[in-house]
Steps between C-alpha positions, in 0.01 A plus 500: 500500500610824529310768726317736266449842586188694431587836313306789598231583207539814319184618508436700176492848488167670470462761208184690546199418270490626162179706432157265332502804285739788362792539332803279643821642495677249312320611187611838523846364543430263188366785270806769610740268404324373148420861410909621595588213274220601230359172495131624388321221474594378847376844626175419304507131664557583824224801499230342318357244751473791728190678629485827361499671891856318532622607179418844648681419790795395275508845289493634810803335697685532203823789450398724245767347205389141563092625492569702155671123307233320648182697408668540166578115510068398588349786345281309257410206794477760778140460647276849487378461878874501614482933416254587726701332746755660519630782711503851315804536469601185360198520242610846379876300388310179357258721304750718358709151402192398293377620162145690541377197301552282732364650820208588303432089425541486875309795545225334292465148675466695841202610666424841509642602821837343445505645199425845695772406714785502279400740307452782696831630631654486120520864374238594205696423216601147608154411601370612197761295239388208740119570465510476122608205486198400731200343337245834465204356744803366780673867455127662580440343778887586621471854370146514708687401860785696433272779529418489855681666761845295631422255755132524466275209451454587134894403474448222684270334377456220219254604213378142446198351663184339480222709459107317387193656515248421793229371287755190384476209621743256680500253232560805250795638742681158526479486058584881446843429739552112309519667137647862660867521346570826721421386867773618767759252589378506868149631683277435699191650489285599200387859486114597424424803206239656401476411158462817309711734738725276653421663850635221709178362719636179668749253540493104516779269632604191289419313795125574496488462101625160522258441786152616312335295237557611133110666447540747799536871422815677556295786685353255738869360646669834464610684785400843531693671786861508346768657554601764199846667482470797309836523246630815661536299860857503620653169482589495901122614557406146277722301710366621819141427368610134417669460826162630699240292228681188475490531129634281172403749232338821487343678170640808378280804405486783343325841553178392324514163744591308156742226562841538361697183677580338816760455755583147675640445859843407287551866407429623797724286649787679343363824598495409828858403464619823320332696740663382850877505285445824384379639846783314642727593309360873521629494882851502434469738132616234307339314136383105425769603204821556696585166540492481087622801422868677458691628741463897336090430493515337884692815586314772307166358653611488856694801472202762621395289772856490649493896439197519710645301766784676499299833584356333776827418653608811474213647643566258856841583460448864522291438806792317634719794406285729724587298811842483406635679831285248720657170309835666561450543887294125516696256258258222596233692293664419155542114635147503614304761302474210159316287729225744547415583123594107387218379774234745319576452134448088600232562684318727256597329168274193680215707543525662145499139334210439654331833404643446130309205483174504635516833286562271199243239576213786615484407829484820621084540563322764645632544898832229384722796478432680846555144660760366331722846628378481811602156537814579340598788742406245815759235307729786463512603899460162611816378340670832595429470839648147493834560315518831679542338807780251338703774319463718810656218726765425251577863460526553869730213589703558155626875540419511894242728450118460604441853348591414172322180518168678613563703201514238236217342619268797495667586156381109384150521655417792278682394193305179464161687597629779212605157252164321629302831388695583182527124365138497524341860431779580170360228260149567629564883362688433240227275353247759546672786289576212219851412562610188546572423809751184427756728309449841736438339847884375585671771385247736729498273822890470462535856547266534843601248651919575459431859564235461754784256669783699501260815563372317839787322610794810483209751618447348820862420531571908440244554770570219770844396477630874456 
């Protein structure tokens, strides 16, 4: 018999996991290629066992001629939760592809605050041609949120909730919700009224009602000490309160202390989200719309940011300019002079996302802000001193020259305490006079800490080295 040999096994090649949940990319490839061949009902197959956060997604991924044929394609089977969904930008295109008729059924079979949601950013007219087409006691309610202030609770939350009066009792609770055809999709706690005013007096979690025997009085379960969020609130000022109270759902009040709606933890959980893009996002000037937009909207948007920038390059340049004698007599300034100003801008665009932040989450409590600089400006000369004494060596050995490399390192010591100081004092300040800090504080620390740089670095160099 022959000798076999063993072959070496292949051993399979690993793909990485495919996500438990989401959209997977082969049905976006699947749907782009039905809708480019106008297959319609494929595009209606293929999208219809989807969740309505995927089909989101989809809209989303998809280039702007493929997203118009297939919205037109599911526009009677398109689910009403998928509009809230989606980003602004994208909604704005799918809303104008559908008749007023039918984003006013949608409108009509969501709750109030999604409802609110899509609705708000569409000019008067358009919101109006969609409203009448909205059942009179839905388009109320609408009308009545869309009268708060933008991005207040008011506009956050949903108008529908339970509300008994404290004199019920469990058993008459548990019967008014069985035959109730107008209970919210989702909550989680029932909300306490007095009965003639409707000055909210309590609240009672499901948990407790289902606890307590049917006889008991709602007044005797009821909880008391609740936290009330008055419709004005901002909605980053609700989030914040959820975040510090651990809470599910919150009533909604309005000046007379009469409830008007709720918010749950899954709203604010957007909020939250919005928030930290748009500060984000606010660091480097640009929108949460760019990436959906044109390329003449992208660049009108960015264009007076880069015009700002541009004046404060050509305010370090003209400090440059005033040294220009000194650079021509010691070429290893313009080599080493970038070094300087790129060490502070780092150095204080770290301490300014810090500041931005605890600024956004309130962290800033009485004595916070004194400390917080101070700790800063120790940071700041600690790492100076460090680096200092790196560049300085380097500087040295490179060009020959211990002069110029005690120069550069005194020039880095006080640049980082100057980016330490400003990265932490400009958003403080700027929050104090009501600007906000996330779109003012980069282009303002940019500025001191690349003329502060060049200021430091070619002044000494003017005075030692010459």
């Amino acid at each position: 018999m022959a000798d076999t040999i063993d072959k070496p096994v292949r051993k399979k090649k690993k793909h990485a996991a495919e996500p438990l949940y989401g959209l997977k990319p082969a049905v976006v490839h699947a749907v782009v290629e039905a809708a480019r061949a106008g297959h319609a009902k494929q595009v209606r197959r293929l999208i219809h066992p989807l969740h309505f956060s995927d089909i989101a997604d989809l809209l989303e991924r998809l280039p702007s001629d493929i997203r118009v044929r297939v919205i037109d394609y599911s526009r009677r089977t398109l689910p009403p939760e998928v509009l809230p969904e989606l980003d602004d930008a994208v909604r704005d295109e799918v809303l104008d592809i559908l008749e007023p008729r039918q984003v006013a059924a949608a409108v009509s079979d969501l709750s109030t605050d999604d409802a609110v949601e899509i609705l708000e950013d569409l000019d008067h007219a358009t919101r109006q041609e969609i409203l009448t087409e909205v059942e009179p006691e839905d388009r109320r309610l609408i009308e009545d949120s869309l009268s708060y202030p933008d991005d207040s609770a008011g506009r956050l939350m949903q108008r529908e909730s339970v509300a008994v009066a404290q004199n019920w009792t469990v058993g008459e609770v548990i019967d008014h919700m069985r035959e109730s055809a107008e209970l919210p999709d989702d909550f989680y706690d029932i909300f306490v009224v007095d009965g003639r005013s409707r000055a909210l007096v309590g609240s009672l979690p499901l948990n407790t009602l289902l606890r307590t025997g049917r006889p008991v009085r709602i007044a005797a379960i009821m909880d008391r000490d609740i936290t009330i969020i008055p419709a004005t609130m901002d909605q980053e000022d609700v989030a914040i309160l959820f975040r510090d109270r651990d809470l599910v759902s919150a009533p909604v009040v309005d000046g007379d202390n009469r409830l008007v709606g709720m918010i749950t933890v899954d709203d604010v959980v957007d909020v939250i989200d919005e928030e930290a893009e748009e500060d984000l996002l606010k660091l480097s000037g640009v929108s949460e719309t760019d990436f959906y937009q044109d390329m003449l909207q992208t660049t009108r948007r960015r264009f007076s940011w880069l015009g700002i920038n541009l004046v404060t390059a050509i305010a370090a340049s003209v400090v440059i300019a005033i040294f220009a004698r000194t650079i021509e007599q010691v070429v290893a300034l313009a080599v080493l002079m970038p070094i300087v100003a790129s060490m502070g801008g780092i150095a204080g665009t770290q301490t300014l996302t810090v500041a931005v932040r605890a600024i956004a989450m309130r962290d800033f409590g009485p004595g916070k802000a004194s400390r917080f600089i101070l700790k800063e400006l120790s940071v700041g000369l600690a790492n100076g001193v460090l680096f200092a004494a790196i560049m300085g060596v380097i500087a040295g050995l490179w060009f020959a020259d211990p002069g110029l490399g005690a120069v550069i390192a005194v020039a880095m010591v006080l640049n980082l305490l100057v980016a330490g100081l400003s990265g932490a004092m400009v958003p403080f300040l700027l929050d104090r006079r009501g600007i906000d800090p996330a779109i003012a504080s980069p282009v303002i620390l940019t500025t001191v800490t690349d003329v502060i740089g060049f200021l430091t670095f070619l002044g000494l160099a003017t005075v030692f080295l010459l």
